[in-house]
C-alpha positions as CSV (number, residue, x, y, z in Angstrom):
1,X,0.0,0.0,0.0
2,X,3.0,2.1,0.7
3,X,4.3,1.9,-3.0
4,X,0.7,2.6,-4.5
5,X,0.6,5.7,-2.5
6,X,4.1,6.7,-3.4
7,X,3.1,6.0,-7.5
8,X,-0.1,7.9,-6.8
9,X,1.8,10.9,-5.5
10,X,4.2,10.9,-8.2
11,X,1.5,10.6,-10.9
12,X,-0.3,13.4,-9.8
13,X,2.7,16.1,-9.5
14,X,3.8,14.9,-13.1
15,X,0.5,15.7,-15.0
16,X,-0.1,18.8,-16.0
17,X,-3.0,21.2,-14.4
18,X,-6.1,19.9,-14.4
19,X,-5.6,16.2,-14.8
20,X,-5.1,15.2,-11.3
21,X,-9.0,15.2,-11.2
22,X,-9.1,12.9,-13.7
23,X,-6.5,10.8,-12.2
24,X,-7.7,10.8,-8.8
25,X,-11.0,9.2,-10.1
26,X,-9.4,6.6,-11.3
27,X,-7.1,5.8,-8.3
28,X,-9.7,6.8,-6.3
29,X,-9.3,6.4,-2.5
30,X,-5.7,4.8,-1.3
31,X,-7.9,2.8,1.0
32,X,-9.6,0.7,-1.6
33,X,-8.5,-2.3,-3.2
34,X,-6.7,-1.2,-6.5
35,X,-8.3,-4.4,-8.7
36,X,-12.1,-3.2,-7.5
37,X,-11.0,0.4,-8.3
38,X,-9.5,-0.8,-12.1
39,X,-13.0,-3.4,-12.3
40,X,-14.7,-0.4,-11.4
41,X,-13.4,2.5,-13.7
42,X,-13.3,-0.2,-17.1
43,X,-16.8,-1.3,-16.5
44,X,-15.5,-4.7,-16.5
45,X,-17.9,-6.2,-13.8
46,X,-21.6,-4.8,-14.6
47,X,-20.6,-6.4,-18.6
48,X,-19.9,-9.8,-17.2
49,X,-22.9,-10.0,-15.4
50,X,-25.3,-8.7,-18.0
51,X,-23.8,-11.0,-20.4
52,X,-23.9,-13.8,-17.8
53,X,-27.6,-13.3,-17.6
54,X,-28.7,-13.4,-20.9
55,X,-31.1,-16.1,-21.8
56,X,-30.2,-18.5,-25.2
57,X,-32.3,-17.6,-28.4
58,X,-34.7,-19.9,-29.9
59,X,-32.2,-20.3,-33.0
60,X,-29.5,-20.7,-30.8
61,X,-31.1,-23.6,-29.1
62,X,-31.5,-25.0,-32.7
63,X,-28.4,-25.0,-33.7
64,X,-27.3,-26.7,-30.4
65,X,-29.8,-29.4,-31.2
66,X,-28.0,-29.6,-34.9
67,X,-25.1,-31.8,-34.1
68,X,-27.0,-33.8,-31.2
69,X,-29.5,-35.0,-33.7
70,X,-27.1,-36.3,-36.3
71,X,-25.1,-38.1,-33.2
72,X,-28.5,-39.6,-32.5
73,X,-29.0,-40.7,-36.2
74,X,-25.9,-42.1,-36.7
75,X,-25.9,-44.2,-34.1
76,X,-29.5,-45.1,-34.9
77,X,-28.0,-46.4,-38.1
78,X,-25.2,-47.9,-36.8
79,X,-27.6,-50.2,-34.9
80,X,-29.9,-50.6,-37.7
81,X,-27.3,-51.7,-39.9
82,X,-26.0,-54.1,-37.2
83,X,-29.7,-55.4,-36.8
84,X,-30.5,-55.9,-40.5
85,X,-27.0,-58.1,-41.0
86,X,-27.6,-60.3,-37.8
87,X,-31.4,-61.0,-39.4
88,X,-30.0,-61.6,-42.4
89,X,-27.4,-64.2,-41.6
90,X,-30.0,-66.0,-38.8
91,X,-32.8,-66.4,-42.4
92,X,-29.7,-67.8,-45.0
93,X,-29.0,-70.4,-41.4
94,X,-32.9,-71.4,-41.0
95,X,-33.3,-71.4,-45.1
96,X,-30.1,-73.6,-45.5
97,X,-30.9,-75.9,-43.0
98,X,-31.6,-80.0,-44.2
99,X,-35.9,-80.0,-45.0
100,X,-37.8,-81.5,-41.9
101,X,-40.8,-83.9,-42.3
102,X,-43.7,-81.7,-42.8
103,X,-45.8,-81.7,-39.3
104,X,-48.4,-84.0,-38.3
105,X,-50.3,-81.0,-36.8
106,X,-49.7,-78.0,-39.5
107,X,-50.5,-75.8,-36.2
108,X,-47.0,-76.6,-35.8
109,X,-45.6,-74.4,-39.1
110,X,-46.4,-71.4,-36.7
111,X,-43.1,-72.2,-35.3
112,X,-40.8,-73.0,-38.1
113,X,-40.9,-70.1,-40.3
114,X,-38.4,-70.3,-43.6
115,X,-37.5,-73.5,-42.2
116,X,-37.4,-75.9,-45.5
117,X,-40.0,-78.6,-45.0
118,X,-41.0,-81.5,-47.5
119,X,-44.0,-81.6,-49.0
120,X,-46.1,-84.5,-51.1
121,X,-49.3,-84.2,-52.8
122,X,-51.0,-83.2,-55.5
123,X,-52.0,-79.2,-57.7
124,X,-55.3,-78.3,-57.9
125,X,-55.1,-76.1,-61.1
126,X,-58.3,-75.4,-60.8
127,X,-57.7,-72.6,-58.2
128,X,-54.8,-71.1,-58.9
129,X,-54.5,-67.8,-57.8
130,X,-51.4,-64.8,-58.4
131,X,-49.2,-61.8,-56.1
132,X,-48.1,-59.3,-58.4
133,X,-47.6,-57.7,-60.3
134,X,-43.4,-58.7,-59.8
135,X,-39.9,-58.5,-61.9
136,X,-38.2,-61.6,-62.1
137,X,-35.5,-61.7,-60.1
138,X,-32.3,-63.9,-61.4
139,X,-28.6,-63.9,-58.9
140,X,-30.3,-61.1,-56.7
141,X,-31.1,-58.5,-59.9
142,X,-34.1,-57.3,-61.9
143,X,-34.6,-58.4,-65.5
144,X,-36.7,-55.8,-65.8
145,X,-35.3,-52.3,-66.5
146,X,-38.7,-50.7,-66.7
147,X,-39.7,-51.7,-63.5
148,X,-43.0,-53.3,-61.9
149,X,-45.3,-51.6,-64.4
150,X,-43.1,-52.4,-67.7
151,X,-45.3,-52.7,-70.8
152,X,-43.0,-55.5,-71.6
153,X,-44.8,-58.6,-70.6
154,X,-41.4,-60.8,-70.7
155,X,-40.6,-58.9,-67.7
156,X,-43.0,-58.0,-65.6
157,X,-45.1,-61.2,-64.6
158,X,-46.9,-62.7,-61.1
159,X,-46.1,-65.3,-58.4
160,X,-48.6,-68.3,-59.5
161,X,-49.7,-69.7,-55.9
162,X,-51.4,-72.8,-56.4
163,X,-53.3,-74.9,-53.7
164,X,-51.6,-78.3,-52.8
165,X,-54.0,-81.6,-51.4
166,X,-51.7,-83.2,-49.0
167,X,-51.0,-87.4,-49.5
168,X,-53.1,-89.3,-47.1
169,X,-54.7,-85.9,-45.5
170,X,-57.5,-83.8,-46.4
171,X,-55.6,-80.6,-45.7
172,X,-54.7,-78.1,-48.3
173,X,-52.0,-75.8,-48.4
174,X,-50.5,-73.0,-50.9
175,X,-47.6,-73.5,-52.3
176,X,-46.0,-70.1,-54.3
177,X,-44.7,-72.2,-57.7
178,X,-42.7,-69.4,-58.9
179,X,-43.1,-66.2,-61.6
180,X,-44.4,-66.6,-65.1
181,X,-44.4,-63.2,-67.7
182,X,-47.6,-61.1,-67.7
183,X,-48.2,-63.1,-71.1
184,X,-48.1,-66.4,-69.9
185,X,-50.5,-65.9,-66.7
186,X,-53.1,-67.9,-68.4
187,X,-52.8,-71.7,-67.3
188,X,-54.0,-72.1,-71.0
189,X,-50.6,-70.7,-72.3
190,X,-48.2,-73.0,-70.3
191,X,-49.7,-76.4,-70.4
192,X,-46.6,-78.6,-70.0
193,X,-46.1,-76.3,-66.5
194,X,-49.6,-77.9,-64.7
195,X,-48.2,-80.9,-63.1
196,X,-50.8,-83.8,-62.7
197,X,-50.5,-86.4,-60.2
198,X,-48.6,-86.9,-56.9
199,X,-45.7,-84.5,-57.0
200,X,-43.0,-84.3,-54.0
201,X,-41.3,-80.5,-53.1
202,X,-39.2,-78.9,-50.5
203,X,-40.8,-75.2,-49.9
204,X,-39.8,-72.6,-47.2
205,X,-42.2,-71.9,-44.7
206,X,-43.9,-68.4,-44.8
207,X,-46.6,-67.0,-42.4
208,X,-49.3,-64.3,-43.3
209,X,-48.5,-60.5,-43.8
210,X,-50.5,-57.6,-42.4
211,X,-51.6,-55.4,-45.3
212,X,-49.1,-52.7,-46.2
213,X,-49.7,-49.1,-45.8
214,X,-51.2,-47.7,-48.5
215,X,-51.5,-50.7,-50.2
216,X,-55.0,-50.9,-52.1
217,X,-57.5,-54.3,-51.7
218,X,-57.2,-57.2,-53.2
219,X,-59.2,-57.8,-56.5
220,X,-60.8,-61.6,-57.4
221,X,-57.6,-63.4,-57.6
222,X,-54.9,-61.5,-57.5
223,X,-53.4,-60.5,-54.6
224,X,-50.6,-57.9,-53.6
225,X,-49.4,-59.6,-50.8
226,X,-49.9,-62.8,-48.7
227,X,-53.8,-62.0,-47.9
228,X,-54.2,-65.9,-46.1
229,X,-57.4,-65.2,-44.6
230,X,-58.8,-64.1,-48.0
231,X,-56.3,-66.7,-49.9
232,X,-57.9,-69.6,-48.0
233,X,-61.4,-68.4,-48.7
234,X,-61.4,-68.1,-52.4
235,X,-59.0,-71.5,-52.5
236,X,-60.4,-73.8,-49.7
237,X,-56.7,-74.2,-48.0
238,X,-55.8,-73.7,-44.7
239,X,-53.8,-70.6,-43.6
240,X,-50.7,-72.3,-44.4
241,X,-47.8,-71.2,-47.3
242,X,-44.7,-72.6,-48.8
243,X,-42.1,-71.0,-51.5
244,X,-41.5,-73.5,-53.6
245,X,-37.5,-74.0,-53.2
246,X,-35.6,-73.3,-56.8
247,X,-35.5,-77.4,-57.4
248,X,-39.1,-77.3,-58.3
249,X,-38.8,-76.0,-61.2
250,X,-39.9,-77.6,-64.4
251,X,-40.5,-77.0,-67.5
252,X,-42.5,-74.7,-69.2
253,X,-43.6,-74.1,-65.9
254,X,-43.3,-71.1,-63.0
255,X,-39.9,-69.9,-63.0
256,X,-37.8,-70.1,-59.4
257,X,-35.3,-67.9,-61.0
258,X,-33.1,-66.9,-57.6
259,X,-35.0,-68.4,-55.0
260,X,-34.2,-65.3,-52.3
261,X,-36.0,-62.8,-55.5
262,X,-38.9,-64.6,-56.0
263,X,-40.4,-65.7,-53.1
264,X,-43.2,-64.0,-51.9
265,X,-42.3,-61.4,-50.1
C-alpha cells in the first residue's frame, strides 16, 4: 500500500494542471483495493454479469440441437445396420438348414418359419391364384429395366400360388410355384407347367403378412401380398404357405429364377 501511494503521488505532480481530477477518479481512494478500483473505472464487472444473464435464443437452441440429432442418427444407423446383417445371416442359417418332415399338426408351421420342410401331394389347377404384379428376379437383380409396371410382358409377370392336397390328409396348403411373364399368366398358355398327379417338393415356410400401408385391396384373384385369410377363402386351403424352393422348377412351368427374388415377399 505504501508503493501505490508513493506512485499515486508521483503521478499526480507529473500531470499537467487539471488532470489530477481525472486521475484521482481513477485511483480513487488509497484505501480501496486497487483491482475493484481498475473493475470499477473499465466497467469490466456490470458487462460480465449482464452478459452472464442473458437467456439462449430460440435459433441458438436450434443450432445446439443440430449436431445432437445427427449423433443420435448415426448411431441409430449404426444399430440398424447391425440389426438388418444379424437378421440376415440368422434367415440364410434357417433357409439352408436339411428340409424337416412336414408336421403332423400343421398348427406346428407357426413355429418354423423359412425352415425348409417337404411336402407331397397333388395341384389343384383349378384354383390357382397370383401376387403381383413382380420382376423376375435372377442372382439377386431385376430383368426388368422398366420396372414393376413395364409394358414389356417378358418382364413384368406374377407369383402363380397354387393350392396343394396333401397325400393321405384332407388338408390343403399353398404353395408359391414361382413367376411366369404377364403373357403367360393364363394356365391355357403354359400347359406342359400344370403338373398332374402326386408330385414331392421342399418349400420354405412363410406365415401371413398384415396389409401394407397404402396398399390398395385385393381384386378376385390377384393379390398384392400374402392376404391368407382371403387366400384360403377363395382356394379352400388352410392358412398355411410354402415357397416352392428353386429345385421345383420344371419345364415350361413357373420360374424359381433366384430363390431369395422370387419368393413372396
Amino acid at each position: 500500500m505504501q508503493k501505490i501511494r508513493i506512485f499515486s503521488c508521483f503521478v499526480r505532480s507529473s500531470l499537467p494542471n487539471g488532470c489530477s481530477g481525472n486521475i484521482r477518479g481513477f485511483l480513487g481512494s488509497p484505501k480501496e483495493p486497487l483491482k475493484w478500483r481498475i473493475n470499477q473505472q473499465r466497467g469490466f464487472t456490470g458487462q460480465n454479469i449482464e452478459r452472464k444473464g442473458r437467456k439462449i435464443t430460440p435459433w441458438q437452441w436450434f443450432l445446439l440441437s443440430v449436431p445432437a440429432t445427427t449423433f443420435a442418427l448415426g448411431c441409430w444407423q449404426v444399430k440398424r445396420k447391425a440389426w438388418k446383417e444379424n437378421l440376415i445371416k440368422d434367415l440364410e442359417r434357417k433357409t439352408t438348414q436339411n428340409p424337416l418332415e412336414l408336421p403332423e399338426n400343421l398348427e406346428d408351421l407357426e413355429d418354423l418359419e423359412y425352415r425348409p420342410v417337404i411336402i407331397r401331394g397333388h395341384f389343384l389347377h383349378d384354383r390357382e391364384i397370383y401376387m403381383g404384379p413382380r420382376s423376375l428376379i435372377q442372382h439377386g437383380d431385376g430383368t426388368s429395366r422398366s420396372g414393376v409396371f413395364s409394358k414389356q410382358g417378358t418382364t413384368t409377370g406374377y407369383l402363380v400360388v397354387t393350392p396343394l392336397k396333401l397325400d393321405g390328409r384332407d388338408e390343403i396348403i399353398l404353395v408359391n410355384r414361382g413367376w411366369v411373364p404377364k403373357n403367360r399368366q393364363n394356365p391355357t398358355s403354359r400347359p406342359e407347367g400344370q403338373i398332374s398327379g402326386h408330385v414331392e417338393l421342399v418349400g420354405i415356410v412363410r406365415l401371413g403378412e398384415a396389409r401394407p400401408q397404402f396398399s390398395p385391396e385385393s381384386k378376385g384373384d390377384h393379390f398384392l401380398y400374402r392376404n391368407l385369410p382371403k387366400m384360403c377363402a377363395l382356394t379352400g386351403a388352410g392358412p398355411y404357405f410354402v415357397d416352392a424352393t428353386d429345385t421345383s422348377s420344371v419345364p415350361g412351368g413357373p420360374h424359381r429364377g433366384s430363390d431369395k427374388g422370387n419368393r413372396a415377399q
